[in-house]
C-alpha positions as CSV (number, residue, x, y, z in Angstrom):
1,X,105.9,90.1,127.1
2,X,106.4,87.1,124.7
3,X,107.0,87.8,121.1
4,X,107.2,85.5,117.9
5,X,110.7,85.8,116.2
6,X,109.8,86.5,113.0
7,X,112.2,87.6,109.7
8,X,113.4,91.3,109.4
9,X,111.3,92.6,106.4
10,X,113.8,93.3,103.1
11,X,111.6,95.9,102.5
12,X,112.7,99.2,103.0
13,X,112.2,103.6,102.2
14,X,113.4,103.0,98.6
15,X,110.9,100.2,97.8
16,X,107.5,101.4,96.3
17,X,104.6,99.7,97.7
18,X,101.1,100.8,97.6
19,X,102.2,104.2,99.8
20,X,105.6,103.1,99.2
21,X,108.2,102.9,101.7
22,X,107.7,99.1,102.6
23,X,104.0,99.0,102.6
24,X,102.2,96.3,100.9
25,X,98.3,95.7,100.1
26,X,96.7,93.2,102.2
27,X,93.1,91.2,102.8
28,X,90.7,93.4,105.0
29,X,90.7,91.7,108.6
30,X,87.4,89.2,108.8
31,X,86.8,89.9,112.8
32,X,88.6,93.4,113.5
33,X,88.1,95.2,117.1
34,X,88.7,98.7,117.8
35,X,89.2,99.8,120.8
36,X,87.8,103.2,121.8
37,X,89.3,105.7,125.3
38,X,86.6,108.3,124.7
39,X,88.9,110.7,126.9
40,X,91.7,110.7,125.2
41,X,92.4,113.7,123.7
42,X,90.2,115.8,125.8
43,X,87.7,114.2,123.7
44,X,89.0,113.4,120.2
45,X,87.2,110.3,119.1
46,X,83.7,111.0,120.5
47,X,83.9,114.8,118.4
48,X,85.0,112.5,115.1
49,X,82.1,109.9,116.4
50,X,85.2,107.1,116.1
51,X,83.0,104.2,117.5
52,X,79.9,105.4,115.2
53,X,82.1,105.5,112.5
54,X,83.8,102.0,112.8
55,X,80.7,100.4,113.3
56,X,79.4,101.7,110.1
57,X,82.2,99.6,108.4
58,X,81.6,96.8,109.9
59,X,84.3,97.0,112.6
60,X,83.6,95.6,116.6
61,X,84.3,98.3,118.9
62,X,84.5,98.6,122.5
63,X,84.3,101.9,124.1
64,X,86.7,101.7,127.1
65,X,84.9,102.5,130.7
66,X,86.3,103.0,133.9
67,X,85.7,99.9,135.8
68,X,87.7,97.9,133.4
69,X,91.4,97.7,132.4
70,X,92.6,97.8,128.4
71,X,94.0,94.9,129.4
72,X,91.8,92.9,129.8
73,X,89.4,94.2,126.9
74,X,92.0,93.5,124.8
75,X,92.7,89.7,126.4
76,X,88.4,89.2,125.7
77,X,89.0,90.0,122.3
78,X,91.7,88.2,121.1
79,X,89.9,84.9,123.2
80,X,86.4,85.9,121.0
81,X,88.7,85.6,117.7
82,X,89.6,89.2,116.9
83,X,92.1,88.9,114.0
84,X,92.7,92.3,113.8
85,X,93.0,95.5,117.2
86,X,93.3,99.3,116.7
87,X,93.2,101.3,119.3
88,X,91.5,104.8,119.2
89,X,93.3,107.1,121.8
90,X,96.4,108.3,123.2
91,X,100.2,106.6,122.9
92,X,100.4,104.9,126.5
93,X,96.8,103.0,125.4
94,X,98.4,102.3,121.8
95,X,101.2,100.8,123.5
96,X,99.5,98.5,125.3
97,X,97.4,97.3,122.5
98,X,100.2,96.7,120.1
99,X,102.2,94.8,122.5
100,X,99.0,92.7,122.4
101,X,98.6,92.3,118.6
102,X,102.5,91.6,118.5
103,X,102.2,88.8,120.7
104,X,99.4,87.2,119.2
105,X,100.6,87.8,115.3
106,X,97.5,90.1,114.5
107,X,97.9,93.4,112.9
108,X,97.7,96.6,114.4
109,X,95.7,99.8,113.3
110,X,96.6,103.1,115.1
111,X,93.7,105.8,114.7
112,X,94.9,109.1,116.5
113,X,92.9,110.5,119.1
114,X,95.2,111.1,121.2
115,X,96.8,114.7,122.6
116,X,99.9,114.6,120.4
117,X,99.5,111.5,118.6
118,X,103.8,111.4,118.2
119,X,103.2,107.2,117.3
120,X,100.6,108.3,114.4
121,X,103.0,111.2,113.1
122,X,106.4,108.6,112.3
123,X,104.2,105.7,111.5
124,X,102.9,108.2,108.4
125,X,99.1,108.2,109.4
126,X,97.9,112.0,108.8
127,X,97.0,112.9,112.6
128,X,94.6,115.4,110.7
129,X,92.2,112.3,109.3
130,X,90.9,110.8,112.3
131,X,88.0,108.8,110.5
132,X,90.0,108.0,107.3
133,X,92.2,105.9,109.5
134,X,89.8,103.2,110.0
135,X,90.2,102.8,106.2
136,X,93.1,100.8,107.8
137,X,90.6,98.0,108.3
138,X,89.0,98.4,105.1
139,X,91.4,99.4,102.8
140,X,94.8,99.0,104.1
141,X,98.5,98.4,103.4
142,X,100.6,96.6,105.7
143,X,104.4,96.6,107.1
144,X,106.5,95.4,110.1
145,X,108.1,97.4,112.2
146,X,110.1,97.1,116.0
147,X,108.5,97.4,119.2
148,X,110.5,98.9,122.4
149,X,110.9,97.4,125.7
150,X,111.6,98.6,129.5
151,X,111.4,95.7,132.1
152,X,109.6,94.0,130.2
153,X,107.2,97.1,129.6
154,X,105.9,98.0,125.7
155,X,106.8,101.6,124.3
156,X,105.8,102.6,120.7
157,X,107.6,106.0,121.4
158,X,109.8,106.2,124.1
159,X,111.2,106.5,128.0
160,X,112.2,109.9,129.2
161,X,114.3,110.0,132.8
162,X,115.5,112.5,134.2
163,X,114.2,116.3,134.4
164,X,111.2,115.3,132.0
165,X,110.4,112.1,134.7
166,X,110.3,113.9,137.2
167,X,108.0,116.4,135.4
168,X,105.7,113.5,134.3
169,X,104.9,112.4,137.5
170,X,104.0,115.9,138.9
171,X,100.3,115.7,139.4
172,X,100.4,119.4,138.2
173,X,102.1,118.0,134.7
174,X,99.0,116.8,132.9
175,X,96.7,120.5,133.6
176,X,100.2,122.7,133.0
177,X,102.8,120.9,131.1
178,X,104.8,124.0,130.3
179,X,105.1,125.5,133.5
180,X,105.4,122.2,134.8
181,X,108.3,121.2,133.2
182,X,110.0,124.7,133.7
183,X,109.8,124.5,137.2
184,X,110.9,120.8,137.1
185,X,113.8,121.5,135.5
186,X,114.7,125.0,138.0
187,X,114.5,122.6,140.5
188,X,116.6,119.5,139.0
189,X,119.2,121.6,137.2
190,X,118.9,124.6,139.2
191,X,121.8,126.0,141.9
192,X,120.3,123.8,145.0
193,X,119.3,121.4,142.6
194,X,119.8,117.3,143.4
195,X,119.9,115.5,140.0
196,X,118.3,112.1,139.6
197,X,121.0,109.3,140.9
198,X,120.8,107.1,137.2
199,X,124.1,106.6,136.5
200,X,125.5,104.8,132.5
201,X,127.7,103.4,130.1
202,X,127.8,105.7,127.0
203,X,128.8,103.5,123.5
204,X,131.9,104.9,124.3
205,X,132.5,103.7,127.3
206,X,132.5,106.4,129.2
207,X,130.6,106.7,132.7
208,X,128.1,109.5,133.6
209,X,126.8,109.6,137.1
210,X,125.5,113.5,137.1
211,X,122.6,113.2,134.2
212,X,119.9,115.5,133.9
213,X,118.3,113.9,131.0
214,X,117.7,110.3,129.6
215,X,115.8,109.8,126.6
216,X,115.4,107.0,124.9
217,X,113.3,105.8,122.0
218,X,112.2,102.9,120.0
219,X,114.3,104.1,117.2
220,X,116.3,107.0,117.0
221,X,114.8,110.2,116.4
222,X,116.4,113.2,113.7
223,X,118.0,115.3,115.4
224,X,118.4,118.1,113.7
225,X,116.1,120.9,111.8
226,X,114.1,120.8,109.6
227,X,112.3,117.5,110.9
228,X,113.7,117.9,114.8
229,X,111.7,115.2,117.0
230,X,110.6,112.9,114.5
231,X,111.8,109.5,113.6
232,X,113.3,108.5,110.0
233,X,112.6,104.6,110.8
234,X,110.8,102.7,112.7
235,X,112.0,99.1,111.4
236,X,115.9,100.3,112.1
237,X,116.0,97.4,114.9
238,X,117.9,100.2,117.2
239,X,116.9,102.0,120.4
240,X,117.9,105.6,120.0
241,X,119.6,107.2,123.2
242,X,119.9,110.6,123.8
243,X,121.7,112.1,127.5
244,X,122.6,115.4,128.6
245,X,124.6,115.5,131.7
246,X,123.8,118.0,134.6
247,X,125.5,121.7,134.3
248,X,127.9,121.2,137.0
249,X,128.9,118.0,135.9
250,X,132.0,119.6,133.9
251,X,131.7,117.2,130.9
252,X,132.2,118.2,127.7
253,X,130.2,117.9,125.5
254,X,127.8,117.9,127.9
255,X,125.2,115.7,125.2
256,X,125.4,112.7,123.4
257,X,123.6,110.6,121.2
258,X,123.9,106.8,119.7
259,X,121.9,103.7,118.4
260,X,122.2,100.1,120.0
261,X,119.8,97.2,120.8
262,X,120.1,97.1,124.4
263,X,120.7,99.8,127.1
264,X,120.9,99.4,130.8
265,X,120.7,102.6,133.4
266,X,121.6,102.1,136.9
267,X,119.8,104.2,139.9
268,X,120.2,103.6,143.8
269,X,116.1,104.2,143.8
270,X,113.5,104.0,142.2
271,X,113.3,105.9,139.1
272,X,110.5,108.4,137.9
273,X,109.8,107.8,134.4
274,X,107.5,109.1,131.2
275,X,107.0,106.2,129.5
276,X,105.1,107.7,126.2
277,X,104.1,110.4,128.4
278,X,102.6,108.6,131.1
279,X,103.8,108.6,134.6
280,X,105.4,105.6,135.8
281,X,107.8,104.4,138.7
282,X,110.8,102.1,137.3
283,X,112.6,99.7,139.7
284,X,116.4,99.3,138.9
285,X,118.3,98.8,136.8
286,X,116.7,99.6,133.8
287,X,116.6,97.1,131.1
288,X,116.1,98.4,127.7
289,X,116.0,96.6,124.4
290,X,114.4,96.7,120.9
291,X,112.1,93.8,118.9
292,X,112.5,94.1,115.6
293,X,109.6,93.5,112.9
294,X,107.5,92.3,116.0
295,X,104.6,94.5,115.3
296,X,102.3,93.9,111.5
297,X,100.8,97.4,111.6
298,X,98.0,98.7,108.9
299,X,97.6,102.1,108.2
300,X,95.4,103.9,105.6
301,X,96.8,103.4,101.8
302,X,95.5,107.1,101.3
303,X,97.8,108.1,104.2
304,X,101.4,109.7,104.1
305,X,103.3,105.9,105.1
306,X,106.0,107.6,106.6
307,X,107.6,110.1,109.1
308,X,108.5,113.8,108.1
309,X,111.7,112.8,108.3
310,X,111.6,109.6,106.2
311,X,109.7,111.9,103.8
312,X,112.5,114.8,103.5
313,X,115.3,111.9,103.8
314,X,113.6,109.9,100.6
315,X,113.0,113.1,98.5
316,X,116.6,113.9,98.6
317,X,119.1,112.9,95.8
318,X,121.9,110.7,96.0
319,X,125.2,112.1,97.0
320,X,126.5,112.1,93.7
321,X,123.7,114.2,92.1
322,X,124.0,117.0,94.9
């Protein structure tokens, strides 16, 4: 995927835009597409009548079928004119529209009606107020943030190896995820258990070959309470890397976690992967590395405009007033 280098954004969580943290009003799109999986979600946007909705506002939707890919949905619309694409469904079909609207210089409007919606949650659009995100169209404020590669791939949340890959490509995983992933992990970290051959480099230079856990993330996630799991930036221009090495693997501490722009992993086969929890198969080595302000994204200016944990990080007070 081809992107257009473009200026880091001065911008940042301190600056008050119409949301505040970076955001800034901007012209409705003239020819916006939204882009509608009515199964995501087990459902989501049909229930909120998404595509009913959009149209009402003036917005070009296509309802995604089976006999066609995204892809090429996506490719129509940008060749009709579209100078705006949201997407209406889960993270792995976000991903694949933003890498679209990155490479073409359009915005992007993310309207969550997906399972989890993890994208929505740290971009600051309330997962609660599926119709008031197409206000993004309509009524929106604008920022830049970074996109994250794999091989080339697109991921707006992240790339888990390991226990949780193998997990993901269970068939089992998407009807039981739980149980799934307990038994995953009984068998990759168990007593008979053969952990996944990656083998890495930490930022300290230190080698692991016995991992039972590779996450990483289009930038870093908090990682600890009250705001676990969510992201305090998404314009940081850093992948966030989390491992934990296998039980028997006698390191200690047996986790670590850093922030760089590039990451490689190394595997002697093919690697099981959750790339924003959907299964994939990786070839090796893995290639990792972060776009920075690649992706215009538009979100609701009656929406939050930022992560939990950009929230709680902004509402602090300075060190000297503590």
């Amino acid at each position: 995927m081809t992107f257009p280098r473009v200026p880091r954004p001065r911008s940042g969580p301190s600056e008050q835009g119409s949301v505040g943290y970076g955001w800034s009003a901007i012209a409705p799109p003239r020819q916006p597409v939204l882009f509608v999986n009515p199964r995501s979600g087990d459902g989501a946007a049909s229930r909120a009548r998404v595509a009913e909705r959009a149209q009402e506002r003036g917005i070009e939707v296509v309802v995604l079928d089976r006999g066609r890919s995204l892809v090429e949905h996506v490719d129509e619309a940008v060749k009709r004119g579209a100078d705006a694409l949201g997407m209406a469904g889960g993270d792995g079909s976000l991903a694949s529209v933003a890498a679209a609207a990155a490479a073409h210089e359009v915005p992007f409007i993310c309207v969550p009606a997906g399972t989890r919606n993890h994208f929505a949650l740290d971009l600051g659009v309330d997962r609660r107020d599926v119709v008031g995100a197409l206000d993004a169209f309509t009524d929106g404020v604008e920022r830049r943030i970074d996109l994250a590669e794999v091989n080339g791939r697109v991921f707006v949340n992240n790339v888990s190896l390991g226990i949780y890959g193998e997990a993901v490509g269970d068939p089992a995983y998407r009807a039981a995820k739980v149980r799934t992933l307990v038994e995953t992990v009984e068998r990759v970290v168990g007593p008979s258990a053969r952990t996944p051959s990656l083998r890495l480099v930490d930022d300290a230079g230190r080698q692991h070959t016995q991992l039972a856990v590779v996450l990483v993330s289009n930038n870093p996630y908090a990682l600890g309470p009250p705001v676990l799991g969510t992201r305090p930036s998404l314009d940081s221009g850093l992948l966030g890397v989390v491992i934990l090495d296998a039980p028997d693997s006698r390191r200690r501490p047996p986790g670590r976690a850093w922030s760089t722009p590039r990451f490689e992993v190394l595997a002697t086969d093919p690697v099981h992967a959750g790339i924003d929890g959907e299964a994939v198969v990786l070839s090796a080595p893995l290639e990792f590395a972060i776009r920075p302000a690649v992706l215009r994204v538009r979100i609701s200016s009656r929406h939050p405009g930022a992560s939990p944990a950009a929230r709680i990080r902004s509402a602090r007070p300075p060190r000297s007033m503590r």
